[in-house]
N, C-alpha and C positions, 0 to 999 in steps of 0.2 A: 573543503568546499562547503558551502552554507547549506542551507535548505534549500533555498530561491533558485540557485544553481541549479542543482542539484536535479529540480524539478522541470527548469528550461532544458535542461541537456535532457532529460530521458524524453519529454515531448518533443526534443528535435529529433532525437535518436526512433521515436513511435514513427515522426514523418520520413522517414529515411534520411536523417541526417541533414536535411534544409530549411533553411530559415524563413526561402520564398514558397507562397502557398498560394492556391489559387484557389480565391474566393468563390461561396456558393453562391448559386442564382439569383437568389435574396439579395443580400450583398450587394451584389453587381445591382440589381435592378434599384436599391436605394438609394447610390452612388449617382447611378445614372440621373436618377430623378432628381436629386441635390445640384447634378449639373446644371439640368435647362430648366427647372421649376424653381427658382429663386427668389421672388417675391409673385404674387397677382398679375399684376402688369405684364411678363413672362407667359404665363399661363394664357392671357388674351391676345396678345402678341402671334403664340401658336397657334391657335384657334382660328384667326385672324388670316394666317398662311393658308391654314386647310383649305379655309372658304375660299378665299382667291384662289385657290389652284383650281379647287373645283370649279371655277368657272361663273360664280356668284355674282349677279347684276346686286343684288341684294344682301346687306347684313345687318343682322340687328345686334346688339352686344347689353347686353342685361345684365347691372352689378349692385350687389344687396350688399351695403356696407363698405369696408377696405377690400374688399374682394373674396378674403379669406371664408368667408359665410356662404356665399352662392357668387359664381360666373354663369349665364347663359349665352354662349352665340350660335345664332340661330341662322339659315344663311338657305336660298333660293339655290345651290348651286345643281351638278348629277346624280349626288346623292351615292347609294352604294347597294352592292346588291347583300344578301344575307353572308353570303360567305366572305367577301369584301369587309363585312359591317365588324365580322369576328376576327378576322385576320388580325384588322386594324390596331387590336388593343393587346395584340400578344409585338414582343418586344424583338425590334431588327426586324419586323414589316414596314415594308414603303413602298406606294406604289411610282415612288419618285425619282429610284433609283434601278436599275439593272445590274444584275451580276455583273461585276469585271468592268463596270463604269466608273467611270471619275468625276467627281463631283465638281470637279472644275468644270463650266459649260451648263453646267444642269440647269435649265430656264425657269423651273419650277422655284418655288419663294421655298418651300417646306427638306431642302435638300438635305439635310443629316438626318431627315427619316423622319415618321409619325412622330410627334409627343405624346400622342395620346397614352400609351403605356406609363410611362415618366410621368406623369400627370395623374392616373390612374392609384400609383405606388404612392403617393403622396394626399391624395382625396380621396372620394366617393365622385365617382364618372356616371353618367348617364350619357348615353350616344340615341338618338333615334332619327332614321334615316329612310330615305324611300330612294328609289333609283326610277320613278314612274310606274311603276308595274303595280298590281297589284292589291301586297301586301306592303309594309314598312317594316322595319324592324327596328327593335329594341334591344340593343347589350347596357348591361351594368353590371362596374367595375366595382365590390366593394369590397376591402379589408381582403384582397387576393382572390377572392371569389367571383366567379363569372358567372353573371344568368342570360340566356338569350330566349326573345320571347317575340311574339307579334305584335304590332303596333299602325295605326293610323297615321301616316302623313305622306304629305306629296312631296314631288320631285323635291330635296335637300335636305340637308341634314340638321340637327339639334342637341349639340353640344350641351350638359349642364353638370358642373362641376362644386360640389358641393363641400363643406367641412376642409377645406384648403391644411394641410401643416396639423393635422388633429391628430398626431402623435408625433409632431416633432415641436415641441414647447421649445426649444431654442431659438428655432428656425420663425415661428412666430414672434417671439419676445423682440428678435432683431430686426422687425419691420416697423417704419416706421409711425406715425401717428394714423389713423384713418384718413384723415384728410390729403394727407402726404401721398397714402398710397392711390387714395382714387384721382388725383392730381397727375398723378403716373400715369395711369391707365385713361384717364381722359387725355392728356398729352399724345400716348401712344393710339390712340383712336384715331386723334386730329391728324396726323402724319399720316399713317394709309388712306386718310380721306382726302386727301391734299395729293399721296402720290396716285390713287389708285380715283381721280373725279369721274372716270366712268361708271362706276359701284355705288349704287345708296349704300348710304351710313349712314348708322344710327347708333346714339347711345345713351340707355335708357339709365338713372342711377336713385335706389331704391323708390321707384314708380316712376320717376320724373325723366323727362326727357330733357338729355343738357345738348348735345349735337344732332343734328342732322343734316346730311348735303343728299341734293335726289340724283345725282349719279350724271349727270346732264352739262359736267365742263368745269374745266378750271374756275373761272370767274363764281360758277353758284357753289363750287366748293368750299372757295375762300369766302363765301358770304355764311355758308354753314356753318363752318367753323370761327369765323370772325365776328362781325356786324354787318350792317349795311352799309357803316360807312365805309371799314375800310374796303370790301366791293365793288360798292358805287366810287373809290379812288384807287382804282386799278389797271392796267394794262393786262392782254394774254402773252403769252409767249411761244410760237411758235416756227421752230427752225431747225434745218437738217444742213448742217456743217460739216464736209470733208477736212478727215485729218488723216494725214499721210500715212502713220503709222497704227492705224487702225483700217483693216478691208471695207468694211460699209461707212457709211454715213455716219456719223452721230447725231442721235434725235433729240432735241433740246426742247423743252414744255413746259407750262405751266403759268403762273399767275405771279405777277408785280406790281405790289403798293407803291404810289408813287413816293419821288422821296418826300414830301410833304406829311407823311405817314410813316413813321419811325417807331421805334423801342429804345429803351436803356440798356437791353440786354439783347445777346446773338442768340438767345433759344428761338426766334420767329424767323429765323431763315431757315428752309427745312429744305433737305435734297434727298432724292430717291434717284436709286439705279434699278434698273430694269425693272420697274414695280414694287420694291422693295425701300423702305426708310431704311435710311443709313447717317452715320455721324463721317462724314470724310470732310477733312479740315480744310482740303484744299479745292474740294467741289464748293465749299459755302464761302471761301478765302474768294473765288474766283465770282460767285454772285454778287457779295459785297465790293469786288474791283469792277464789276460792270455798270455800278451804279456810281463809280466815279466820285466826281466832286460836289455831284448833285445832292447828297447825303451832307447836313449842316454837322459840325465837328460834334464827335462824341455821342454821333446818334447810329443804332442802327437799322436795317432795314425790313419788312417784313414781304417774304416771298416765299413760293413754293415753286420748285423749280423740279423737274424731273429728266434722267438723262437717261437713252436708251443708247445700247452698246453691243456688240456681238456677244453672245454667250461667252464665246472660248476668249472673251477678253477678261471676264471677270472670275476673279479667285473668291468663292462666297466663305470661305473657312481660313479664315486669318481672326474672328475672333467667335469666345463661345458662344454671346448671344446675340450675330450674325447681325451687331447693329452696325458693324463696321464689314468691307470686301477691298480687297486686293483688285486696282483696276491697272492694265496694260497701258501702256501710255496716257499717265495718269495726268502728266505735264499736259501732253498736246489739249489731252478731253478737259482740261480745267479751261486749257485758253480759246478752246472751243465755246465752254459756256458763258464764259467774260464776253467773248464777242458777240452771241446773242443775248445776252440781256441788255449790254449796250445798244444793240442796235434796236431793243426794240422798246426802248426808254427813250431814244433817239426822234424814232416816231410818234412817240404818246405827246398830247397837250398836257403840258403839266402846270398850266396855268393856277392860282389858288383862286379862290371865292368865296366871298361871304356869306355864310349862310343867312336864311332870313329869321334874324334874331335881333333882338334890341342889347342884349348882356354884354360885358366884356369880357365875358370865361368864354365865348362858342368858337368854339376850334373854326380856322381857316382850310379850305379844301380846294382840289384841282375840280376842275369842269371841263367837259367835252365838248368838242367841235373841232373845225376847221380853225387854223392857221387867223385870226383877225386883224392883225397889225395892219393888214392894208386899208382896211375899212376905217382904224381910229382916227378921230378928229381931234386933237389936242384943245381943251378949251382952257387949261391956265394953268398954273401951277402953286404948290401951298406947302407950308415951311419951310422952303428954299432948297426941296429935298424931291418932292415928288410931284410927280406930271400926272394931270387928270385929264381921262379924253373919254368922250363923248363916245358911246360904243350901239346905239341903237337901243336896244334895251338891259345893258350893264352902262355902269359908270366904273371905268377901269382908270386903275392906280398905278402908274410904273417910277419904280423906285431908281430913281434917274443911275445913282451911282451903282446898283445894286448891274443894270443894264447897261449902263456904259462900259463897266467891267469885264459882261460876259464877251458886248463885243470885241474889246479889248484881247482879251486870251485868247478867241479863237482866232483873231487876224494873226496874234502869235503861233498861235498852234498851225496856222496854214502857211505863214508866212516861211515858218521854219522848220518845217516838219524833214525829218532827216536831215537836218542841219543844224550847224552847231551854231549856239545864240550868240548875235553880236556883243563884242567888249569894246569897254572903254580901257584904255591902259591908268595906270595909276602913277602919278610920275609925284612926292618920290612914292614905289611901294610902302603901302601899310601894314605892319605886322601885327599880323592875330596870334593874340595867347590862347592855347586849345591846353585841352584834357589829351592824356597819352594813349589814350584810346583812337582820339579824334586824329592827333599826328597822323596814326599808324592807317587812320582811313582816309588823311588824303595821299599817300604813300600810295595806298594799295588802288585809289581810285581818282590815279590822276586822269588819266584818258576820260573818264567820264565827268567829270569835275571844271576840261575845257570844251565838253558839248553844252558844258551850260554856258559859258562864258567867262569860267576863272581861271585864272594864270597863276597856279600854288605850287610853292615849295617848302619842305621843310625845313628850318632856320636853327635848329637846336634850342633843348633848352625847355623845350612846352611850346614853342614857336611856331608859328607859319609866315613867309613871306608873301603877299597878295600883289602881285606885279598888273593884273586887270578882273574888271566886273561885271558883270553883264549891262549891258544899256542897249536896249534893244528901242525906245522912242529917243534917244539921246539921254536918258534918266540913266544916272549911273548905280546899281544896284551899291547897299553897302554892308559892311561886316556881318551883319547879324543875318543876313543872307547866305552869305555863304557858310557862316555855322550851321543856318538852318540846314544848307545842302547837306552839308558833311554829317549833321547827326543824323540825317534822313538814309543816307549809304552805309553808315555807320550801322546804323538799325538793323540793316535787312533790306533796305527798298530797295527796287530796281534804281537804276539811272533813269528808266521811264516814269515813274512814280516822282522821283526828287525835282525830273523837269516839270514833271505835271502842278507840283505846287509853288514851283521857284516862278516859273511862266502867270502861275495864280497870283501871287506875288506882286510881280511885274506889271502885271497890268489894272492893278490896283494902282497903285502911283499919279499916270496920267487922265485917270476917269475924273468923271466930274465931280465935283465933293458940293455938300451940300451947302447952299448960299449960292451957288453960281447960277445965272440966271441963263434962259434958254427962249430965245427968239422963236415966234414960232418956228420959221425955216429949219432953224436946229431943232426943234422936237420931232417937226416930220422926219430931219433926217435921223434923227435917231431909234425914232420907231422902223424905218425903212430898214437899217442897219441891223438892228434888233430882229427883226424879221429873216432877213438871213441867215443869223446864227442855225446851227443844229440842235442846241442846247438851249434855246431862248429865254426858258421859265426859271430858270437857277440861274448866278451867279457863281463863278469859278469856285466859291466857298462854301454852295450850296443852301447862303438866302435865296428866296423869291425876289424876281425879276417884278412879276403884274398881282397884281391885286384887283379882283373884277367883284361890284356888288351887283348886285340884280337888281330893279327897279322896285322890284316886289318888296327888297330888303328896306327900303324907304318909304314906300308909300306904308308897308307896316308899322315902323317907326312913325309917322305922321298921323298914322290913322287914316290913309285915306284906299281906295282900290285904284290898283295897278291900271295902264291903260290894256287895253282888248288888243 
């Protein structure tokens, strides 16, 4: 037997013969802290919790560098009494949990327990706290050592965390650039401020203040964390939708950019459960399906959306840094929130407008008001493309084909709704060469393949045989149609989804194309029409329908003042 040996076996043989051992306190508590103190943004995150629980209208969040230097948050909430204040930072206290409770249900945001200890194990802590009374108190956490002392402050508490990872050189090496990391942390700020718009935010970054919303609603949230414009081009959201498999309500809230106001990327849909941000694929899957067709391809949306749910519906510990939760009928509450954001896109003007600029870089924007199509006066028409009418004090633009379109789908959409769309037969059939993929999906999706209007078999071979098409104006849909269907089923989409673009489709065909000319009788009636719609301001494919400038937008250009 070697040496090596030799010395493993008599150290198993000291511990009674076992190879499993249970770690000392230390140990545990560094482990612990490696779990939930993972980069800064972690660390504020937690922080972040307290304050919310505590009840905070107010938080300020103060970050000196990548965070790893100094965190401060600082927060109005009830603060703690002295022995509250010490409990907090010895490890497995919480005041969030009860003996023999399950954390499933817990309404509290902070439910796997204080960080503060974790956080502590990892930094230098300062806590200073008042509960109203008095005195305040002071604990500091450092290098294992506790002091508690007396302290100045009113009702809330002041979190400050300092030297972040100051004896774990790996643990810092593997974060990433400063900017990256405050990038994180300013991301994670924007999210509580967006779930939680009753609370001021603030976030302060080495002096400078980059966020703040005063606590006062959706809409001034998204203006704190956004701009003005996107703000001033937004809708609220509010709606409580029964779903069968859930006992209460589901509460649906929050702020929607019109689609006119988009990203390149899905990080600007943000969705929070019960006050907490979260990443659930099929909550933010279900905001982006409420915004339909209205959204131009390849774009996507920016909103903050918040769901509220029965406690015992939601599992908060399905992952470790609680940015994800397990929800109870998670199907129904997605199609809960589809249906309020639709509906209340449905209602907004989403008209675009020129702002008063002379450039040809200034972004196009919706404008608010009532419903005007009936007041337009149609006074002529230019490029052979678009109707100009007389709007009192705008000059509005409607992109004839863009609105002949819209009304076009939804007469389909009403015409046919639960019905399967008229075909034409095809005499003889045309056979489509498909992908074995695509075969095998119209195999598996025939039933829904003749709600659209196709009559498919498969022929062998790589084959389909196309026996009828849709023709829902007498226009008879063709091949490339029904490919589109099939790789759209194919994909993943519902059969609701594949009619929604095949109908988009469709009633592109018979609109007006540009050059075709438009009597007045026909512009009225096509504003009248247009006017009907639900959807007026978009095209099925999510162009602009109207185009409004303001007078003001012209008489600047002119040089001259708008009339009074």
């Amino acid at each position: 037997m070697s040496d090596r040996a030799e010395e493993s076996r008599s150290d198993d043989e000291r511990d009674g013969g076992t190879r499993v051992r249970r770690l000392d306190d230390a140990t545990v508590d560094r482990i612990a802290a490696g779990e939930v103190v993972t980069r800064p943004a972690r660390v504020v995150g937690e922080l972040l919790d307290n304050a919310l629980d505590a009840g905070a209208g107010r938080v300020e969040v103060a970050v000196r560098g990548d965070g790893t230097e100094r965190i401060r948050v600082r927060d109005d909430g009830h603060g703690m009494s002295r022995a509250d204040a010490e409990l907090a930072v010895e490890r497995h206290a919480t005041s969030k949990l009860r003996d023999g409770e399950d954390p499933v249900g817990i309404t509290s945001l902070g439910f796997r327990g204080e960080a503060l200890p974790a956080i502590a194990e990892a930094a230098r802590l300062e806590l200073v706290t008042g509960d109203g009374g008095a005195q305040g108190t002071r604990v500091v956490v450092d290098g294992g050592e506790v002091a508690v002392s007396d302290a100045g402050r009113a009702r809330g508490t002041t979190v400050t965390v300092e030297d972040l990872f100051r004896d774990r050189p790996a643990r810092r090496e593997a974060l990433a650039g400063p900017e990256t990391e405050f990038a994180r942390i300013s991301d994670l700020v924007a999210d509580y401020a967006l779930a939680r718009p009753d609370v001021a935010v603030t976030l302060v970054h080495d002096g400078r203040e980059t966020l703040s919303t005063p606590g006062t609603g959706a809409s001034d949230a998204l203006l704190g964390v956004y701009d003005r414009d996107v703000a001033g081009q937004s809708t609220t959201l509010d709606a409580s939708v029964a779903v069968d498999e859930v006992e209460k309500k589901v509460g649906v809230t929050g702020a929607l950019a019109y689609p006119s106001v988009t990203r390149a990327s899905r990080d600007h849909v943000r969705v929070a459960v019960n006050g907490r941000p979260v990443e659930n694929v099929s909550l933010a899957r279900a905001v982006r399906a409420g915004y339909g067709r209205l959204l131009p391809d390849g774009r996507e949306p920016v909103a903050a959306v918040s769901v509220e749910v029965p406690p015992e519906a939601v599992d908060p510990n399905v992952h470790p840094a609680k940015r994800e939760v397990g929800l109870r009928a998670g199907d129904a509450v997605a199609d809960a929130v589809e249906t309020a954001v639709c509906d209340a896109l449905t209602g907004a003007d989403l008209r675009r407008k020129a702002e008063v600029a002379t450039d040809l870089e200034s972004s196009l924007s919706p404008v608010d008001g009532p419903d005007p199509f009936a007041s337009f006066e149609p006074i002529g028409q230019y490029a052979g493309l678009y109707l100009l009418c007389d709007a009192g004090e705008e000059l509005v633009v409607i992109d004839v084909h863009a609105a002949h379109e819209r009304v076009n789908y939804e007469r389909l959409q009403r015409a046919f709704d639960g019905e399967a769309v008229p075909s034409a037969s095809l005499e003889p059939p045309v056979t489509v060469s498909l992908s074995a993929p695509a075969v095998a999906a119209v195999e598996a999706h025939g039933d829904a393949l003749a709600r659209l209007g196709f009559d498919a078999e498969a022929f062998g071979g790589g084959t389909v045989r196309l026996r009828s098409v849709p023709a829902p104006f007498g226009r008879a849909a063709d091949a490339d149609a029904f490919r589109d269907a099939v790789d759209a089923l194919a994909g993943g989409e519902s059969p609701v989804d594949a009619r929604e673009a095949l109908l988009a489709d469709l009633a592109c065909h018979p609109s007006l194309k540009r050059g075709d000319s438009l009597e007045n009788g026909d512009a009225r009636a096509l504003l009248d029409r247009l006017g009907e719609c639900e959807r007026p301001f978009a095209c099925p494919h999510g162009r602009p329908t109207t185009l409004s400038v303001e007078e003001a937008t012209l008489a600047e250009g002119f040089e001259r003042r708008p009339r009074r």
